[in-house]
C-alpha positions as CSV (number, residue, x, y, z in Angstrom):
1,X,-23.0,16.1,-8.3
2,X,-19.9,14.2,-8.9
3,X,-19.5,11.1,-10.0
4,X,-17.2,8.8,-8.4
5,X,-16.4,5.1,-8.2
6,X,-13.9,2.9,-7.5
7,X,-13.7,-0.8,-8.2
8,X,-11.6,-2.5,-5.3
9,X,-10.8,-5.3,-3.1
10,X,-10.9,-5.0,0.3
11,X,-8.0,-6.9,0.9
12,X,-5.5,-5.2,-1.4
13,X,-3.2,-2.3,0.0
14,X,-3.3,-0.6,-3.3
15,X,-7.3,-0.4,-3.6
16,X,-7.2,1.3,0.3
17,X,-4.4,4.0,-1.0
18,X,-7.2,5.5,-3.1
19,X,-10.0,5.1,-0.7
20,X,-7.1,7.1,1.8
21,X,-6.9,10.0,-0.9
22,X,-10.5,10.4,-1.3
23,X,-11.1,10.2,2.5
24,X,-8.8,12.7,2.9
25,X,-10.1,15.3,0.2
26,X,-13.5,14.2,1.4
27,X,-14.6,12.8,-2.2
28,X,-18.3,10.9,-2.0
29,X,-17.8,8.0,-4.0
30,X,-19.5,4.4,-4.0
31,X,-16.9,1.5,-3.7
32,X,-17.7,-1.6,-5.9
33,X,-16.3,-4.7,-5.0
34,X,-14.8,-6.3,-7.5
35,X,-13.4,-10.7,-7.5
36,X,-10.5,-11.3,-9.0
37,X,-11.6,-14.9,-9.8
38,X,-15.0,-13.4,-11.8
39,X,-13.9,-10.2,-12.7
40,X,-16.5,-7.4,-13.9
41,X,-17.5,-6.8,-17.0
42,X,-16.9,-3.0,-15.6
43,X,-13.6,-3.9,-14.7
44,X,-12.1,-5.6,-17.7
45,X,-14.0,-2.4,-19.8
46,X,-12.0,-0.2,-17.3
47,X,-8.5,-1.5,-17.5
48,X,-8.9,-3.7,-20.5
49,X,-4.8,-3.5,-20.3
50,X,-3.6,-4.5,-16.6
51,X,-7.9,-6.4,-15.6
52,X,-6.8,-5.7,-11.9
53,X,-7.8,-3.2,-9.0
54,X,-8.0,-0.3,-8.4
55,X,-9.6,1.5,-11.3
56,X,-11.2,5.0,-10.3
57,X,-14.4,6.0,-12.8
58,X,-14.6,9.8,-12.4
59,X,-17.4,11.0,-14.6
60,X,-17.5,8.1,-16.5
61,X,-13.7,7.8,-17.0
62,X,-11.5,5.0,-15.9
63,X,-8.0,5.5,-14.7
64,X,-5.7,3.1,-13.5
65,X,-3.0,2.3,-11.1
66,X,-3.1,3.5,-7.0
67,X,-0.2,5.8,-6.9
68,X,-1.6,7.1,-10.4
69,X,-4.9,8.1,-8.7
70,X,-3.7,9.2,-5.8
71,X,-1.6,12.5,-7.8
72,X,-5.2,12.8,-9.6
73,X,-7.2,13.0,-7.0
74,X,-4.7,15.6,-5.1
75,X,-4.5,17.7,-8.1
76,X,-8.6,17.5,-9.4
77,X,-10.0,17.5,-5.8
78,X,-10.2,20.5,-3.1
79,X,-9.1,19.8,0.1
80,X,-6.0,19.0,2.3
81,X,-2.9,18.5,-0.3
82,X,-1.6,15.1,-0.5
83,X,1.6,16.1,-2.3
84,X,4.0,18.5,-1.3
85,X,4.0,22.2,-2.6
86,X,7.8,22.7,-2.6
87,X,8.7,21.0,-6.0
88,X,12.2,19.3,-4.4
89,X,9.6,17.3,-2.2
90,X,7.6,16.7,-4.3
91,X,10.5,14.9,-6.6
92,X,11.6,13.1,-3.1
93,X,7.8,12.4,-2.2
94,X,8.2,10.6,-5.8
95,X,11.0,8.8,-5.9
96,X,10.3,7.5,-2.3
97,X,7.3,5.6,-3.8
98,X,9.1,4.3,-6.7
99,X,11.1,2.8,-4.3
100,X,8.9,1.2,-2.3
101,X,6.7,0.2,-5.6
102,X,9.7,-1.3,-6.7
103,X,11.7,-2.7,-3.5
104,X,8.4,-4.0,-1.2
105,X,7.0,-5.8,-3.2
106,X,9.4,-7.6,-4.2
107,X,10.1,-8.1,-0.1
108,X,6.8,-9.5,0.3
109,X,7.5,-12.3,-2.8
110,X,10.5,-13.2,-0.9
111,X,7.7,-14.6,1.6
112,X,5.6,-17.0,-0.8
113,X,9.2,-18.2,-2.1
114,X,11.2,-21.8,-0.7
115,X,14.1,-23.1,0.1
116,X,17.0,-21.6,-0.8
117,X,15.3,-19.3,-3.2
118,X,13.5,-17.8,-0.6
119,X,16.9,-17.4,1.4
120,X,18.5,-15.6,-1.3
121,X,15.6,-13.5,-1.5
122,X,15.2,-12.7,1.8
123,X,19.0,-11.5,1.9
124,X,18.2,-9.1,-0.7
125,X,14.6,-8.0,1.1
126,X,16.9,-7.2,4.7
127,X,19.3,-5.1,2.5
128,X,16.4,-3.0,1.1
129,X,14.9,-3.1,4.1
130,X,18.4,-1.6,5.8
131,X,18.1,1.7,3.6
132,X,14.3,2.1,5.4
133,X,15.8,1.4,8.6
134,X,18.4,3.9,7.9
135,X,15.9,6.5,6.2
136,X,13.1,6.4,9.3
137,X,15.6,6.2,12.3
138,X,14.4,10.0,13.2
139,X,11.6,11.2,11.0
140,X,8.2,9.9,11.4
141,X,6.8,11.1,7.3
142,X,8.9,10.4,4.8
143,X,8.9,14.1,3.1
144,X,8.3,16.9,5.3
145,X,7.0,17.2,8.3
146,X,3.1,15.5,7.8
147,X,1.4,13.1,6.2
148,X,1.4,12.5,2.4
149,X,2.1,11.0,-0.9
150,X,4.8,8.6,-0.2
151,X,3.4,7.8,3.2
152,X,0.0,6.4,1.9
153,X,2.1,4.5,-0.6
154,X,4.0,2.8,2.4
155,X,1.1,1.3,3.4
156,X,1.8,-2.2,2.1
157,X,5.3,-1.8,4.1
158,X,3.4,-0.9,7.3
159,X,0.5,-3.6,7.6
160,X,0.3,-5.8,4.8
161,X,4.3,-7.1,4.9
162,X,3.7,-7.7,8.7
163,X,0.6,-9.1,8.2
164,X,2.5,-11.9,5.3
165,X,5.4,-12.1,8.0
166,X,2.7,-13.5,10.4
167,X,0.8,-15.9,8.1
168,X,4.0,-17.4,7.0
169,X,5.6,-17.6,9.9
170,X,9.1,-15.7,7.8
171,X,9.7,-13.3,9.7
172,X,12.0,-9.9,8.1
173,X,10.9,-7.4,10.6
174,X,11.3,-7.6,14.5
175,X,12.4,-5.4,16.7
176,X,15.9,-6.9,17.2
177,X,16.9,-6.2,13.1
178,X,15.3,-3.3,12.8
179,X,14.6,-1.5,15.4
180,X,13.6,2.2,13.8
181,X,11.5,0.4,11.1
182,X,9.6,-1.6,13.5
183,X,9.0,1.1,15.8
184,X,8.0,2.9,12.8
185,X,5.6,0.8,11.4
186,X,3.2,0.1,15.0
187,X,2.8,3.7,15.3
188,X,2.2,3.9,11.5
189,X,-0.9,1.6,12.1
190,X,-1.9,3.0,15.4
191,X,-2.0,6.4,14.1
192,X,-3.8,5.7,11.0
193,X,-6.7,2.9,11.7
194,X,-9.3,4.7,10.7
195,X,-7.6,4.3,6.9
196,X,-6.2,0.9,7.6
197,X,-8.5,-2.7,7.2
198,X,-8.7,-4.7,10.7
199,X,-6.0,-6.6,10.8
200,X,-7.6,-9.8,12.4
201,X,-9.4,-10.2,9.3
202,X,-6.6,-9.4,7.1
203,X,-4.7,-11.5,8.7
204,X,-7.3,-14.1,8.9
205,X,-7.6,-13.7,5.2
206,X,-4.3,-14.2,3.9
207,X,-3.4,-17.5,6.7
208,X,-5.4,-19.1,4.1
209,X,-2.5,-18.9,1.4
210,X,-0.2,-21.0,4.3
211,X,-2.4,-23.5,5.7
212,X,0.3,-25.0,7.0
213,X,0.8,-22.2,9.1
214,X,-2.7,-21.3,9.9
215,X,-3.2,-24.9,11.6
């Protein structure tokens, strides 16, 4: 029997990229809650380094970071490949989630940020935000032509961002600015709910970091 556990929160986009991969490979595994405010004792044995989510325990080893799990889980696993085969997409499948690693989150900062610090931040988040616009104008996966690596890992660009755009009331993707990556990112969501939290209660849960807002 395998053994197979990952310590999450239900909130965070990185903890539902390795619940995607195992989904997809069809991996049983029990999913253990974890509170960032009262972390496990399992947890900070786990990632001792880092003390965050995710951590995947795979007969009774720990390994860290989503993106991380994701490739082990594609390469220990049978079942549907998450990476691609050729090894030039698999390089672009790669870079593509540096990228968004890199460049998103730093978008989605821009959003808890102020004044003219936010501004200047939010100048920077448009012109990443342009190369994406640029990149999905025509192509629905960003390698190939189906679902994968760096698609899973654009899952905080698909929901979550819109989800902080809403409960801040900032706005950095509409339809009028970016037309291709809005477009991109409803049927992103509609086509993949079954991997995706409700967004009501996402939404419901992060309004709570902008009171003023929620009101």
């Amino acid at each position: 029997m395998v053994d197979v556990k990952l310590l999450g929160l239900w909130y965070s986009p990185f903890s539902h990229r390795v619940e995607w991969a195992l989904k997809i490979k069809g991996v049983e595994y029990e999913y253990i809650e974890d509170d960032l405010h009262n972390k496990s004792s399992l947890l900070l044995e786990s990632n001792p380094i880092h003390k965050k989510v995710p951590v995947l325990i795979h007969n009774g080893k720990p390994l860290c970071e989503s993106m991380v799990i994701v490739e082990y889980i594609d390469e220990t696993f049978e079942g549907p490949s998450i990476l691609p085969k050729d090894p030039y997409d698999r390089a672009i499948a790669r870079f593509w989630v540096k990228f968004l690693e890199d460049q998103v989150a730093a978008a989605g900062k821009s959003i808890f940020l102020k004044g003219e610090e936010q501004e200047k931040e939010k100048k920077e988040a448009c012109e990443m935000l342009k190369i994406l616009e640029n990149e999905l104008k025509d192509k629905k996966y960003f390698v190939g032509d189906k679902f994968g690596f760096a698609d899973i890992a654009a899952n905080v660009l698909a929901i979550w961002l819109g989800v902080f755009e809403e409960a801040s009331g900032v706005p950095l993707v509409t339809s009028e600015n970016f037309p291709n990556l809005y477009a991109w990112r409803n049927e992103y969501c509609d086509q993949n709910k079954e991997y995706l939290p409700f967004r009501d209660e996402l939404l419901a849960h992060y309004q709570a970091l902008f009171p003023a807002k929620a009101k």
